[in-house]
N, C-alpha and C positions, 0 to 999 in steps of 0.2 A: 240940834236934834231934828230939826223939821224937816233942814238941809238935807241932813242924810237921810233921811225916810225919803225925801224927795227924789233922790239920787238912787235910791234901791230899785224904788218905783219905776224909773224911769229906765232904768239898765234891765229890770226886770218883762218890761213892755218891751222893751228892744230886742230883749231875745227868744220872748214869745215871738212875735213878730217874724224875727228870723229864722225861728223853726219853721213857723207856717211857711214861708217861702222856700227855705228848704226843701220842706215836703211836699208841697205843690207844684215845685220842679219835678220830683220823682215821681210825683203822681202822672206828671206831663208825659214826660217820657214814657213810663208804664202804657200812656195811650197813642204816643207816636211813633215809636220806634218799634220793629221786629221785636221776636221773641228772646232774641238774644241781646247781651250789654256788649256795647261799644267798649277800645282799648283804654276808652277815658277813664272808665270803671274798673278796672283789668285788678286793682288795689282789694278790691272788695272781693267778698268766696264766688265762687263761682258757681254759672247757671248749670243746671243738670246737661251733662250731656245729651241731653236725649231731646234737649231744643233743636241740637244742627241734623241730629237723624231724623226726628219728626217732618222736618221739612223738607228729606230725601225721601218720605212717602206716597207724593202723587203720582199716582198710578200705578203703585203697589199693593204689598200689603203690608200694613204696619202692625208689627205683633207687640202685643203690650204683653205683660205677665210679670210672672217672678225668677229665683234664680234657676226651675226648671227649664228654662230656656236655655241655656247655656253651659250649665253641669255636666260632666262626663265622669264616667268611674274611676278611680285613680289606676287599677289593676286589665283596665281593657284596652285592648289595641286601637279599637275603633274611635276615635276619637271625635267623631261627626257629631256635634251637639244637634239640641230637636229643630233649630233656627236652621241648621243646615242639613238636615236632612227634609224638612218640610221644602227649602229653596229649593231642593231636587225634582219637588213635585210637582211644583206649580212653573207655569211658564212665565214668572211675573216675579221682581225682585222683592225681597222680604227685609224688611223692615224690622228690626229686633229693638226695642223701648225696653224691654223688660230687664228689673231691676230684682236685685235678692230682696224679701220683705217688703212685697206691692201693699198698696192699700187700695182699698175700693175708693175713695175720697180721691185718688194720684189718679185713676183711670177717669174718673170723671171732670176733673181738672187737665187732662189730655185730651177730651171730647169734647170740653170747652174748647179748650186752643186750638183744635184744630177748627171749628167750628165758625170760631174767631177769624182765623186768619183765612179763610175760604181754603183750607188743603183739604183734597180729596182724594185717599187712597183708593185702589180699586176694592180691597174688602181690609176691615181692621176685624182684629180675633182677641179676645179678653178670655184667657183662662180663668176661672173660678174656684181657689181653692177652698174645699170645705176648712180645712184649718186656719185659714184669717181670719174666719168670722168666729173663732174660736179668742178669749180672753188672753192662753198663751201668746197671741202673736200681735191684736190691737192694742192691748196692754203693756206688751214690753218695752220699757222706754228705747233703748238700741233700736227697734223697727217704729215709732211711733212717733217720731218726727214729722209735725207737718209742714215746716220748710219747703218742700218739693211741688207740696200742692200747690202753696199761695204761689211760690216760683211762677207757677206757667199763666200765674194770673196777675201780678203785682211785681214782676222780676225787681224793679230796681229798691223798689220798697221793702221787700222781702230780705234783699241783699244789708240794705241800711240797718234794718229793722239785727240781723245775723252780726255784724259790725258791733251792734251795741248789746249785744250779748242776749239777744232774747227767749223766751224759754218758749221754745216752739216743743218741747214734749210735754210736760203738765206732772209727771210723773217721776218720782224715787227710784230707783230701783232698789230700797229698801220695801216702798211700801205695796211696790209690786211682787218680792220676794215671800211678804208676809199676807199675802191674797189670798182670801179662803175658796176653794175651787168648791162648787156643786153640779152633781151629777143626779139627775133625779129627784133633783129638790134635799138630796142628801149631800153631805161634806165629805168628800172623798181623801182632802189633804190639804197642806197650802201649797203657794205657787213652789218655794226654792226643795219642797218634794218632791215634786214632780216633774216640773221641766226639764227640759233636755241641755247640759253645756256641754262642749266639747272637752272639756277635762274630765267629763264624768264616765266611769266603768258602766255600762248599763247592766243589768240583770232582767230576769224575766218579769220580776213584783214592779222594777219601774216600768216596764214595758207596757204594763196595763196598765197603771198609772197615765202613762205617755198617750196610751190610745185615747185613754176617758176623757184624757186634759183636750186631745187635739182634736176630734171629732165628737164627745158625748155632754158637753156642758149644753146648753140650751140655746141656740142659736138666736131664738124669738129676742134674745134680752142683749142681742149682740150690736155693740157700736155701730158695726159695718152694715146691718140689715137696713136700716132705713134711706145709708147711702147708696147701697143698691138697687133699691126701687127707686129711688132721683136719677142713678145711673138708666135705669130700665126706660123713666118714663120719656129723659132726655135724647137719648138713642132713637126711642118710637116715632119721637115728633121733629127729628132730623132728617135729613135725605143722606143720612152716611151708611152707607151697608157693614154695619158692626153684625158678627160671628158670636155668638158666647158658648161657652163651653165648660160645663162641671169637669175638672180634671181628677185622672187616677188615684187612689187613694190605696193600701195593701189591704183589700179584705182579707183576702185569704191568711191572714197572718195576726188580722186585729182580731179573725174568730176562733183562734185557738190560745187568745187570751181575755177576751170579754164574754159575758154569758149571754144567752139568748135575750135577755131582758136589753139588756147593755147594748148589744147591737141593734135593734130596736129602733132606740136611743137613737143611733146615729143614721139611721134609717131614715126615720122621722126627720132628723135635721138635711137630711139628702132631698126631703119630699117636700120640704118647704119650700128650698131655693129651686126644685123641679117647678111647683106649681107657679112659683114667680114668673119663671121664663116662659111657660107654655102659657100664662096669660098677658106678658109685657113684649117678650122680646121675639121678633121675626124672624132670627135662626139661632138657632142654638142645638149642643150636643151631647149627651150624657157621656162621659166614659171612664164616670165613678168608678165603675167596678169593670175596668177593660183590661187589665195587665194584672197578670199572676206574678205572686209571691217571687219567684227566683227572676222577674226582670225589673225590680225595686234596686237601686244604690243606696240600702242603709246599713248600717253596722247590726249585727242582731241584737233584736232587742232596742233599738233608737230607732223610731219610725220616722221618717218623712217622708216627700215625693218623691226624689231622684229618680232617672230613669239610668236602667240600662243600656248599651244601644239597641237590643232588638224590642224593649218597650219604646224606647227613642222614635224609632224610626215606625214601627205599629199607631203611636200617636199623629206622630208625622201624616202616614197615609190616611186615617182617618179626619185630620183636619183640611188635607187638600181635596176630599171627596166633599167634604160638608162646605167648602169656600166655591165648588164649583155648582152646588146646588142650591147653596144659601136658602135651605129650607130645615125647619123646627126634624129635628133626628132624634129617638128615641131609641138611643142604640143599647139596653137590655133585652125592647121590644122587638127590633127588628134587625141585630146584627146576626148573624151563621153561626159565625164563631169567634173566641176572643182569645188574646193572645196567653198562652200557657206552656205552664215549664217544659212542655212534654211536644212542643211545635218547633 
C-alpha cells in the first residue's frame, strides 16, 4: 500500500512539474516572440487576424470599432464601406481592426499591444457605441468572449488555455435569456423579449422594447464603464494620438417610439460618456445624433447602427476632418448642418 501511495506521489509531482514547464515555456514565448504564433503552433486556434493588420499600421491610421466598419446595405449599389470611404479622405493608409461585437476591454488590449511593441500609427480612431455599454451586448454570451483580449496579451497561453476548452464567456445563454432588463429603475421585460434575433418579425411594441434594451438601461452600472475610463486614462498618459468618437445612433426614429421621459434616459447615458471624454480624452467627436432616420441600414422596426452609403460617407468626412485636427469636437455645438433625409 505505501508503494503505491509512493508511486501516485511521485507521478503526481512529475506532472505538476511538467505542467509548470509547460507553462513557463508559453509564458517564455508570450515574452519573446512577436504578436503572432509561429508554424510550430499552426495545431492550435488561431490568433485574431487583426495581429498581422495591427502591425501594417505605422504610419497610418489604424481604425478599431465594430461591424460598422465594414457593412453595406444589401439593396444599394454603392458598395464603398465607411473604411473605404474614410481611405478616400485621408492621404494616409487606413488601417481597419474592427471587428462585429468590439468590446471596450479588446480596444484597450490593442493599446496595450501596440504600446508594447513600439507601433505607432499616425492617428488611431475608437468608435464608441452607446449600445455596448448596454447589458444587450456585454452580456451576450456570442459577443462576450474574452479570448481576443487576453490574445493580444498572452497569445500562446490564451491559445493553450482555448485547446483545453476553457470557458472564456462566464455566461448561459439561458441565463442570459432569463435577464431581467431595467429601465428607470423599473422592469421593462427579460432579455429573450426584447432582444433582437435574426429570425425574428419585428413589430413596433418590440421596437421600443429594442430602443429601451439598447440605449435606455443605465449605463452607470455597465461592465464596459469602468473599462473605458482605464481605456481613457491609458490613452492620456501615452504619446499615441488616439481619436474617439460617440457614433450615430437613429434618434429620429427611437423618438417616435420612446416618450420624452424615455429619451431622457438616453440622453443622460450620451452625457455621461460626453463628460468622460471632455475631461479624459484629447480629441474626441460626438456624432450621436449626426445621420437621419432614412440613412440607417435596419429593417423597420430592428434598430441598430448600419450605415447607408450617404450616412457612410457623411461619417467618413467627419472623421477625416477631426483626425486632421485632432482636437475635442462638439459637433451638436458647432456643426451647420447634419445629414438628413431631405439632403
Amino acid at each position: 500500500m505505501f508503494h503505491f501511495e509512493r508511486k501516485a506521489y511521485l507521478f503526481a509531482a512529475k506532472a505538476g512539474l511538467f505542467t509548470i514547464l509547460c507553462w513557463s515555456f508559453l509564458v517564455l514565448m508570450d515574452h519573446t516572440l512577436p504578436g503572432y504564433a509561429p508554424r510550430v503552433f499552426s495545431y492550435l486556434p488561431s490568433v485574431p487576424k487583426d495581429f498581422s493588420r495591427i502591425h501594417d499600421s505605422d504610419g497610418g491610421v489604424l481604425f478599431l470599432g465594430d461591424s460598422v466598419n465594414i457593412s453595406v446595405a444589401a439593396d444599394e449599389s454603392d458598395k464603398r464601406t465607411l473604411v473605404d470611404f474614410l481611405s478616400e479622405k485621408v492621404d494616409v493608409p487606413v488601417v481597419n481592426i474592427g471587428s462585429p461585437s468590439f468590446s471596450i476591454p479588446r480596444f484597450k488590449s490593442q493599446i496595450e499591444y501596440l504600446l508594447r511593441h513600439s507601433l505607432r500609427p499616425q492617428s488611431v480612431l475608437i468608435p464608441l457605441n452607446l449600445r455596448s455599454f448596454s447589458i444587450s451586448w456585454e452580456a451576450r454570451p456570442a459577443w462576450r468572449s474574452t479570448m481576443y483580449e487576453h490574445m493580444y496579451a498572452t497569445p500562446f497561453q490564451t491559445r493553450a488555455l482555448a485547446v483545453l476548452k476553457w470557458d472564456f464567456v462566464g455566461v448561459t445563454e439561458e441565463s442570459y435569456n432569463q435577464r431581467q432588463v431595467f429601465v428607470g429603475g423599473k422592469p421593462i421585460g427579460k432579455m429573450w423579449e426584447l432582444a433582437w434575433y435574426p429570425d425574428a418579425t419585428p413589430s413596433a411594441v418590440q421596437a421600443r422594447g429594442r430602443y429601451l434594451l439598447y440605449y435606455a438601461t443605465d449605463i452607470r452600472e455597465s461592465e464596459s464603464l469602468p473599462e473605458l475610463k482605464r481605456l481613457l486614462d491609458l490613452v492620456h498618459d501615452s504619446d499615441l494620438p488616439v481619436c474617439f468618437s460617440l457614433t450615430p445612433i437613429n434618434v429620429d426614429d427611437m423618438q417616435t417610439h420612446l416618450s420624452e421621459e424615455e429619451m431622457q434616459i438616453v440622453d443622460d447615458n450620451l452625457d455621461l460618456l460626453r463628460t468622460l471624454l471632455t475631461e479624459r480624452a484629447r480629441c474626441w467627436i460626438d456624432l450621436s445624433h449626426h445621420i437621419r432616420a432614412a440613412y440607417f441600414d435596419h429593417p423597420d422596426h430592428g434598430p441598430h447602427e448600419h450605415l447607408r452609403a450617404e450616412g457612410r460617407e457623411s461619417v467618413a468626412g467627419e472623421y477625416a476632418e477631426l483626425l486632421k485636427r485632432k482636437d475635442p469636437v462638439d459637433y451638436l455645438a458647432n456643426s451647420p448642418s447634419k445629414v438628413s433625409a431631405s439632403s
